[in-house]
Structures are given as structure tokens and as C-alpha cells.
C-alpha positions in Angstrom: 5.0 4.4 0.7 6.0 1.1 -0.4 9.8 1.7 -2.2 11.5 1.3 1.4 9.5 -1.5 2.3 10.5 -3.1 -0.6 14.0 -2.4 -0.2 14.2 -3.7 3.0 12.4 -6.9 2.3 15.9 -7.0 -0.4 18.0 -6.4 3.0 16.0 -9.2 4.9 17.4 -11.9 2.4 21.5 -11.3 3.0 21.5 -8.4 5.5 23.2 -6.4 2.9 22.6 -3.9 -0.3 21.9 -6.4 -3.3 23.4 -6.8 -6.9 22.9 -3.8 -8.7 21.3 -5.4 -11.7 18.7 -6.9 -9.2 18.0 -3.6 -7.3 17.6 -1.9 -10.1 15.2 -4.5 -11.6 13.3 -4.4 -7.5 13.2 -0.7 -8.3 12.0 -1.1 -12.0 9.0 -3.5 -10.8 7.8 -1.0 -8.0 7.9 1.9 -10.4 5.6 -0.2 -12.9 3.5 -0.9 -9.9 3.2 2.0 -8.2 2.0 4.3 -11.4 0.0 1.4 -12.0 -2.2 1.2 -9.2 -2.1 4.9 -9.4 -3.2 5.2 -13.3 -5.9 2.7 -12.2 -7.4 4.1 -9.4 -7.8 7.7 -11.4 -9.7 5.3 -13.8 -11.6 4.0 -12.1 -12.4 6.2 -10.1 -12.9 9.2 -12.4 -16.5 9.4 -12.0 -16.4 9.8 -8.8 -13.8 12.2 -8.1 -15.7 14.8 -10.4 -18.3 15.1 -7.9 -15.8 14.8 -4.8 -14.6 18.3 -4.0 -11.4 17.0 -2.4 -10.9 15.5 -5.7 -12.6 17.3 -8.2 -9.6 19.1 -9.4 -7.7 16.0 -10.2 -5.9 15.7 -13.7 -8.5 13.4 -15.3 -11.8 15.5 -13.6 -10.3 18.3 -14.7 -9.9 17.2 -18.5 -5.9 17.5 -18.2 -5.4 14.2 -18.7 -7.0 12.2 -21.6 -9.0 8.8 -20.9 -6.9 7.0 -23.4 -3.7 8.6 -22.2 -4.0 6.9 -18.7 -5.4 4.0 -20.2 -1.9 4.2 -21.8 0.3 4.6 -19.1 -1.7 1.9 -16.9 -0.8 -0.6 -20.5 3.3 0.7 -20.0 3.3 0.3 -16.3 1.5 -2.9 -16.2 4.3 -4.2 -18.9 7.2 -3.3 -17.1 6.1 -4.3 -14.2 5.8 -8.1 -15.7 9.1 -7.7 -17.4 11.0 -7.0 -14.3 9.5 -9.7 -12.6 10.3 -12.2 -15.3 13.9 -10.3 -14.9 14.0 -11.4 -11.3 13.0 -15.2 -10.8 10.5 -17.6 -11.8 7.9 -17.2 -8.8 8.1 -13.6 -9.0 7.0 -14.2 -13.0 4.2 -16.8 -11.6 3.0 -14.7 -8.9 2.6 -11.5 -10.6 -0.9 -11.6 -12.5 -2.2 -11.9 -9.0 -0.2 -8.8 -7.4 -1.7 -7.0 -10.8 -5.5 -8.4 -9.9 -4.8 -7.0 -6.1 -3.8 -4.1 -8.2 -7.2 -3.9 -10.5 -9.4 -5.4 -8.0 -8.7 -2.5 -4.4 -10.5 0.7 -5.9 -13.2 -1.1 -6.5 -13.5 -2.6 -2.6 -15.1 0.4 -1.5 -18.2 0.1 -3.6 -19.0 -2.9 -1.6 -17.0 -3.4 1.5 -16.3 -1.2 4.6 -12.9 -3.6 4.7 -11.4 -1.6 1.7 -8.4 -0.1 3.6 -7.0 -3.3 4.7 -7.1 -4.0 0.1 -5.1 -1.1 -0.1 -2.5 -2.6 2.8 -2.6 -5.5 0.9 -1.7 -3.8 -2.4 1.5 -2.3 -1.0 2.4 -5.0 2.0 2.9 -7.2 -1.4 6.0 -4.9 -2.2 8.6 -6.2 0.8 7.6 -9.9 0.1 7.9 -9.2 -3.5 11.6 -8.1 -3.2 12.5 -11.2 -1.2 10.5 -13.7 -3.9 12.3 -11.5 -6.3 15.6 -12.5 -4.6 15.1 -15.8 -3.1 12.7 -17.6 -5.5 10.6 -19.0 -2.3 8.2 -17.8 0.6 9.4 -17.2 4.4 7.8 -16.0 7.6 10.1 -13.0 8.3 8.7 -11.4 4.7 5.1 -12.5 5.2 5.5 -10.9 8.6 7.1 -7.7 7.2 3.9 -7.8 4.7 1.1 -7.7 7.7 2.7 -5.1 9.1 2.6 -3.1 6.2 -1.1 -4.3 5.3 -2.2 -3.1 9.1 0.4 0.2 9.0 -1.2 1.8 5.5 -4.9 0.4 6.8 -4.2 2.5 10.1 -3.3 5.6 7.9 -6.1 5.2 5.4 -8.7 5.3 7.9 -8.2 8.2 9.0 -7.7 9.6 5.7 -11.3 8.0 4.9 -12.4 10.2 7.4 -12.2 13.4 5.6 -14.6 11.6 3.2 -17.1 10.8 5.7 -19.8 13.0 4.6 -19.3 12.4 0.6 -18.7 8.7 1.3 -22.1 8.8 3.1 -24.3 10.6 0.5 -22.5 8.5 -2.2 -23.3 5.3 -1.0 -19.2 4.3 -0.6 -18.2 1.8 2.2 -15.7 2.6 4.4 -14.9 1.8 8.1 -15.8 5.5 8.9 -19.2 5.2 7.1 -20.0 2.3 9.2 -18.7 2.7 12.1 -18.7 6.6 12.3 -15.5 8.9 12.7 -15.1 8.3 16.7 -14.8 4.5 16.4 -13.1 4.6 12.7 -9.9 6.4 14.7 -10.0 4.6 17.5 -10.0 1.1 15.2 -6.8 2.9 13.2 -4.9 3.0 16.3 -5.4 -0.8 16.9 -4.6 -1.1 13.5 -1.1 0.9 13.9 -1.0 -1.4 17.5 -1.1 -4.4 15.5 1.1 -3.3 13.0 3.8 -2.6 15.3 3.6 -6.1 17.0 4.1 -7.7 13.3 7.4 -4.9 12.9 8.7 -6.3 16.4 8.4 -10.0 15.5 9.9 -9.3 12.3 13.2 -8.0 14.7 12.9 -11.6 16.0 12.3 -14.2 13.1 15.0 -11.9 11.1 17.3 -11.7 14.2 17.4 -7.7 13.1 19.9 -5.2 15.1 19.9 -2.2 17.1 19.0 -0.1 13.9 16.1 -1.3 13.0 14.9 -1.9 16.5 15.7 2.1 16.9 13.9 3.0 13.8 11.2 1.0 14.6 10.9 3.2 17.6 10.8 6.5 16.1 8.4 5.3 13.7 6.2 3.8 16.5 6.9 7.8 18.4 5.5 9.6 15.1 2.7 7.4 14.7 1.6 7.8 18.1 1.9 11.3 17.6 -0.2 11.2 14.5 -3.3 10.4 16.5 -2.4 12.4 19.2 -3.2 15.2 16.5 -6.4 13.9 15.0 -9.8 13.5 16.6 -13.3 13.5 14.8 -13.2 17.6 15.5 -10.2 18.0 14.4 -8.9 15.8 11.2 
């Protein structure tokens, strides 16, 4: 989900494809992060997908995978993930123990917090501001507005994802804004979520002075969303 947001926080910087050595470094870094945050999560989390029956059958569950071998990849990932950004510029290197904390610290939000989606939109809204520190050594509001969007876009989607959890989250004792606020609320509070998101995606088009493609892709993305909750209701998810 995050790759083309990272790319295009690249684009934001000169309104044009990057170096190759830099792209390939942008692409290196969300490759570390991305099987990362995924090797993490199945840590983490291991216990209790084996008693999850959406989950049950995952690869470390299941016994596919070894403990040690995730543990493993997680080590590799997390190494070239700090290598690229040491590739790319200094405050990508400074910043980047605290993308892999955000990284560490989001499965375990929803053992505590009913806010745990909007950790996850954090995780991956860090990927377009990521590429522009990457590119531009500094911090600007276009990026940081491209981030929110992304934070509120992948929150939207991940509650109503939650929501197939609702009655395992419940007898589990795991927060999540279906658990608390129950599934008729939860999707009503993802489509504000997707309404905010889309608001932060339109001032991006202003603050970086986008054109007529992005404002068109903006607005079949904005169409398929819509029709995403069109689809779901708490009958029917």
C-alpha cells in the first residue's frame, strides 16, 4: 500500500522521475520496511493468530515458518532499511530509529488502545514523507499533508477490516474501534476517516500546485472508495 505513496512523495520534490541511484535506494528502504513491519507483526503476533481462525493458517501458526527464521528476516530487513537511509541523506539516517519504533511499537497498540488503526496509518503515511526527506534533507507541509492523508486513508480501510474481527477481538480482550464502538458506528467513523483523508489529498493539489492528473486520479480513487462502503454494512462485510 505504501510503494506508490512513496514514490510520489519522490515526484512532489521536482515534479519529475528521480535519479536512478536514488529511486532505487527509495525502493530499497521501503522493501526493508515493508517485510519489516510485516516479519514483526507475524511475531508478535503469533500467539494470537493460532487461536484466530482468520489467521490460524498463517506460516508461523502453522509451523511453516521457524521463530528464528522470521526473527531473521525482521534482523535483514531492519538492516537494509538503515543502510538505504544512510544511502539517501543525513535526516533520513537521523530519523530512521524512530520510523523503526513506529515500526516495533503498532502491533502492539491494539492490546491497549481502540486508536490502533490510525498506528498503522502512521506506519505507512511515514513512507511519502520519507521519500521527500530522502530527497530534500528537510521537512515541508505538502509531504506532511500527503502523510495525514495516508495515516486517515489506511485507518479508514483498517476499520473496516477490524470488523471481521469483531467477535474474536471481543472474546480476546483486543481494542479496536469496532470493539468499542460496535460494527454500525466503527463504519460509519471509516467513512469520516476516508472524508478526511480526501480533504488532506485535495490540499496536497494546492500546497504542491499539482495538475489535472493527479486531481483526476484523486477522483477515481475518491469514486472507488465511496464505492467500497457502499458494499459493506455490519450484515454484510
Amino acid at each position: 500500500f505504501a510503494l506508490p505513496f512513496a514514490y510520489m512523495g519522490a515526484l512532489l520534490v521536482q515534479k519529475q522521475i528521480p535519479a536512478v541511484l536514488s529511486l532505487f535506494w527509495i525502493t530499497a528502504a521501503m522493501v526493508g520496511a515493508r517485510t519489516a513491519a510485516m516479519s514483526l507483526n507475524r511475531l508478535i503476533d503469533r500467539h494470537i493468530d493460532a487461536l484466530n481462525p482468520r489467521t490460524v493458517n498463517r506460516a508461523l501458526p502453522k509451523g511453516i515458518l521457524a521463530v528464528n527464521e522470521v526473527r531473521f528476516y525482521a534482523f535483514l530487513s531492519l538492516v537494509l532499511l538503515l543502510l538505504s537511509a544512510w544511502q539517501l541523506s543525513p535526516l533520513a539516517l537521523k530519523l530512521s530509529p524512530l520510523a523503526v519504533a513506529i515500526l516495533v511499537f503498532y502491533p502492539y497498540t491494539k492490546r491497549f488502545t481502540w486508536t490502533s488503526h490510525l498506528f498503522l496509518g502512521l506506519a505507512l503515511g511515514c513512507a511519502p514523507l520519507g521519500a521527500w526527506i530522502a530527497l530534500t534533507d528537510n521537512i515541508a507541509l505538502t509531504p506532511v499533508l500527503l502523510c495525514l492523508g495516508v495515516v486517515f486513508w489506511v485507518a479508514g480501510f483498517d476499520i473496516i477490516y477490524a470488523c471481521e474481527d469483531y467477535n474474536f477481538d471481543l472474546s480476546a480482550g483486543l481494542h479496536s474501534i469496532p470493539v468499542r464502538f460496535g460494527l454500525k458506528t466503527a463504519l460509519t467513523i471509516s467513512t469520516l476517516f476516508h472524508l478526511v483523508a480526501l480533504i488532506f489529498f485535495i490540499l496536497v493539489a494546492f500546497t504542491g500546485k499539482m495538475g489535472l492528473f493527479y486531481l483526476i486520479g484523486l477522483a477515481i480513487a475518491a469514486f472507488l472508495v465511496l464505492k467500497q462502503h457502499l458494499l459493506v454494512s455490519p450484515a454484510d462485510l
